[in-house]
KEKETI-46006 format. One record per residue (C-alpha): x, y, z; residue in three letters; chain. Coordinates in steps of 0.2 Angstrom, whole numbers, plus 5000, padded with zeros to 4 digits. Last residue first. Layout:
REM KEKETI-46006
NODE    xx    yy    zz  code  unit
NODE     X     Y     Z   ALA     A
...
***
This chain:
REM KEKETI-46006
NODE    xx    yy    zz  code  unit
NODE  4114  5266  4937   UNK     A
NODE  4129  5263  4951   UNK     A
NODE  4117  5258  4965   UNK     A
NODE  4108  5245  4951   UNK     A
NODE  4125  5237  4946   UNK     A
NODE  4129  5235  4964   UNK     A
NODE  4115  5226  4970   UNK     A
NODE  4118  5214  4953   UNK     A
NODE  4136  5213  4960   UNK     A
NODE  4130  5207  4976   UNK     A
NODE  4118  5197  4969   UNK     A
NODE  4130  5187  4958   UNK     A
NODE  4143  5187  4973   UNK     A
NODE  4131  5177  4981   UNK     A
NODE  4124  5168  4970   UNK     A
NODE  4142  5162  4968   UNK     A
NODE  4145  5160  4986   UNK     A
NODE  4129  5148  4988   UNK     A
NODE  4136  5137  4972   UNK     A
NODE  4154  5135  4980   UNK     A
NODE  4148  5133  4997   UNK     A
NODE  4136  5117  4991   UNK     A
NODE  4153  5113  4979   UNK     A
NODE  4163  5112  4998   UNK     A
NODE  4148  5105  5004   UNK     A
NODE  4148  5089  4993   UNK     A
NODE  4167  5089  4992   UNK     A
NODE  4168  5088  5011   UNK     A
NODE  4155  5073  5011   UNK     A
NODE  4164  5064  4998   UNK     A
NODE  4181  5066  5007   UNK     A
NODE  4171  5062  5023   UNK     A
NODE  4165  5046  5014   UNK     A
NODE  4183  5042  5005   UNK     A
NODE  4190  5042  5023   UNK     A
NODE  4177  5031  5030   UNK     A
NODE  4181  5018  5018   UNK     A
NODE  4202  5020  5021   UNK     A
NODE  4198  5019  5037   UNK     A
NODE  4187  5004  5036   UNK     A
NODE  4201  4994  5023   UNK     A
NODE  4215  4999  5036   UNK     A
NODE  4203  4991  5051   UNK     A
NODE  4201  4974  5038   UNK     A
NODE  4218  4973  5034   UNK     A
NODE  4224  4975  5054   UNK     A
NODE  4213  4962  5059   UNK     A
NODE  4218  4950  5045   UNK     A
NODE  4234  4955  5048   UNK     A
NODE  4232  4950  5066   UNK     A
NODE  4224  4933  5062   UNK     A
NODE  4238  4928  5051   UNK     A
NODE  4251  4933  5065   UNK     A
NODE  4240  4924  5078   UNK     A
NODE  4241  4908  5067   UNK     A
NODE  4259  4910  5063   UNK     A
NODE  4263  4911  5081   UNK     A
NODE  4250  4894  5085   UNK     A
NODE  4259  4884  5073   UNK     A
NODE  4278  4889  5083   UNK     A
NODE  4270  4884  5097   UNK     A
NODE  4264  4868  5090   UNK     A
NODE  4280  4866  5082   UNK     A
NODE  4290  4869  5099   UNK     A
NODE  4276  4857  5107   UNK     A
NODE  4280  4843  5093   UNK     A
NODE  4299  4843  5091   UNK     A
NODE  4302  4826  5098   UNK     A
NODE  4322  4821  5093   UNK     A
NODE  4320  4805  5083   UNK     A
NODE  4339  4797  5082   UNK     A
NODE  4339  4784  5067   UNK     A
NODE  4349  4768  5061   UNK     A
NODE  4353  4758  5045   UNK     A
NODE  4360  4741  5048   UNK     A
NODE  4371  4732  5038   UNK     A
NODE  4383  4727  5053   UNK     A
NODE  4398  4735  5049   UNK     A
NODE  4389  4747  5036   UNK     A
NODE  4379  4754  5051   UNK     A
NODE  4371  4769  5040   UNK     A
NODE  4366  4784  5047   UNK     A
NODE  4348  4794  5051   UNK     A
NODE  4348  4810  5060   UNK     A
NODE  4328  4815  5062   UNK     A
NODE  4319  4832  5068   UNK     A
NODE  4301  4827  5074   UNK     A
NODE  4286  4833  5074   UNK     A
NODE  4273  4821  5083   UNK     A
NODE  4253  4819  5084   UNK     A
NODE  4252  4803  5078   UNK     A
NODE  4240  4801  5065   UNK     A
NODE  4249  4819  5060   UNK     A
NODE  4267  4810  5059   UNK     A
NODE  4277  4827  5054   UNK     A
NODE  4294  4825  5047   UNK     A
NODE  4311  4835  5051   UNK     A
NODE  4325  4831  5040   UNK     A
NODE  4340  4839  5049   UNK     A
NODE  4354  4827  5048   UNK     A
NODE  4357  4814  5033   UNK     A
NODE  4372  4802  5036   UNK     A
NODE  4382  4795  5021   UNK     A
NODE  4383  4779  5014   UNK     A
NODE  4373  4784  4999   UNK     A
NODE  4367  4767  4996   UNK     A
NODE  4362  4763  5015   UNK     A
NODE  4357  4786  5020   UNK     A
NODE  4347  4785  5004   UNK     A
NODE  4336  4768  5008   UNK     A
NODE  4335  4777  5026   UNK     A
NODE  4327  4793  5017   UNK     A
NODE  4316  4783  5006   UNK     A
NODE  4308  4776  5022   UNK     A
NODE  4293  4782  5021   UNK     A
NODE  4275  4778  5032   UNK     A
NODE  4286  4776  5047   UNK     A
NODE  4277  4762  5054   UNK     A
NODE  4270  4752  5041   UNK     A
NODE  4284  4760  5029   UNK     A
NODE  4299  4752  5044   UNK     A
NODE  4291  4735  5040   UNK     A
NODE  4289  4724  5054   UNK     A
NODE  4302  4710  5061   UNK     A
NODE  4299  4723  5078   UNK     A
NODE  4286  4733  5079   UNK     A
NODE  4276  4721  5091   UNK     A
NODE  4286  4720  5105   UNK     A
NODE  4288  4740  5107   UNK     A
NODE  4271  4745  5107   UNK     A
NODE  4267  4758  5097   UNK     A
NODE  4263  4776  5101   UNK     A
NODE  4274  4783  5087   UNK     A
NODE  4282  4792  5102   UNK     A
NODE  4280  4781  5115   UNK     A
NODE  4288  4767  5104   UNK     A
NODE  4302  4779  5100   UNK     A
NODE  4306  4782  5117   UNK     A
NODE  4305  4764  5121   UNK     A
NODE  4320  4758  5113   UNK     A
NODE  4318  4752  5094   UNK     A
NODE  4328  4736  5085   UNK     A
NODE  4326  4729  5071   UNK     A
NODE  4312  4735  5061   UNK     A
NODE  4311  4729  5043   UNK     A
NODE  4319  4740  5030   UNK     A
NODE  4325  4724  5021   UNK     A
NODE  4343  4732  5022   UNK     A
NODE  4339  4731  5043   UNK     A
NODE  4331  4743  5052   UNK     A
NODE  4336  4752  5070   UNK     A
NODE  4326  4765  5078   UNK     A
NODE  4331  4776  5092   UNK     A
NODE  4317  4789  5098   UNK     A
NODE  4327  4805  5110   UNK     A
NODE  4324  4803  5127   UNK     A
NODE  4336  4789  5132   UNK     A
NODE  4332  4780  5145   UNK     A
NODE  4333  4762  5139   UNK     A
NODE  4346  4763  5124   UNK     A
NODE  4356  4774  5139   UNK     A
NODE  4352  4760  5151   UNK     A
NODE  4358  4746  5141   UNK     A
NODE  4374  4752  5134   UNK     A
NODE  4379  4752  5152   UNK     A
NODE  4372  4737  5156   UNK     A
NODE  4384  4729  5140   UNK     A
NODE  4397  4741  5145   UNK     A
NODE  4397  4733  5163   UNK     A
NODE  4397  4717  5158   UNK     A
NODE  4412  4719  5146   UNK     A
***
């Protein structure tokens, strides 16, 4: 049994992934030290505290107790933190302990921030060139209309004189 104990030990201690534990009270139980580094606390002094002072909400571990079901997926961002995370949070009903797994999504949601900030700014870029050709284009249509009528007028007086010319030549 010493050997499981270490060994529960060691995977609680290095894994990568946050692990919170709160009690029916929602009062922090039990964190390992990935979590800590990720809400930037110290581990020895979340403990016995409310999971709102640290969580900010902890509706959805409230749901996972009564509900007794397991909620995957939810992804929350902590902006005083810096961190994205995707949570999977389950009820201990043995014990009466709800718990959480925080998987650190922060630099594929930066990244993924950053894409639809380039995509924003490149429609923008591309609105604002379309908008200039379609400006430029109504000033040669205008332009071409002006000498197009300009062309009109001198071939009119044109053909007047002509046919005056040719009036006199047949008198």
């Amino acid at each position: 049994m010493e050997t499981k104990s270490i060994l529960w030990k060691l995977l609680w201690d290095y894994d990568p992934n946050g692990l919170i534990v709160l009690d029916l009270d929602m009062k922090i139980r039990l964190v390992n030290p990935a979590f800590c580094k990720m809400l930037q606390v110290d581990c020895s002094e979340v403990i016995g505290r409310r999971g709102v002072e640290i969580l900010g909400d902890v509706d959805d571990f409230i749901q996972a107790w009564r509900d007794g079901i397991e909620i995957r997926g939810i992804e929350r961002e902590y902006p005083n933190v810096s961190l994205y995370a995707r949570q999977v949070i389950f009820p201990i009903p043995n014990e009466e302990l709800v718990a959480a797994i925080f998987v650190d999504l922060t630099k594929e949601w930066q990244q993924a921030q950053e894409m639809k900030k380039l995509k924003r700014q490149a429609i923008q870029e591309v609105t604002q060139v379309v908008h200039k050709q379609m400006s430029v284009a109504q000033e040669i249509a205008g332009l071409l209309g002006e000498t197009t009528a300009e062309i009109k007028v001198s071939l009119l007086r044109l053909l007047d004189m002509l046919e005056k010319e040719d009036g006199r030549d047949s008198e």
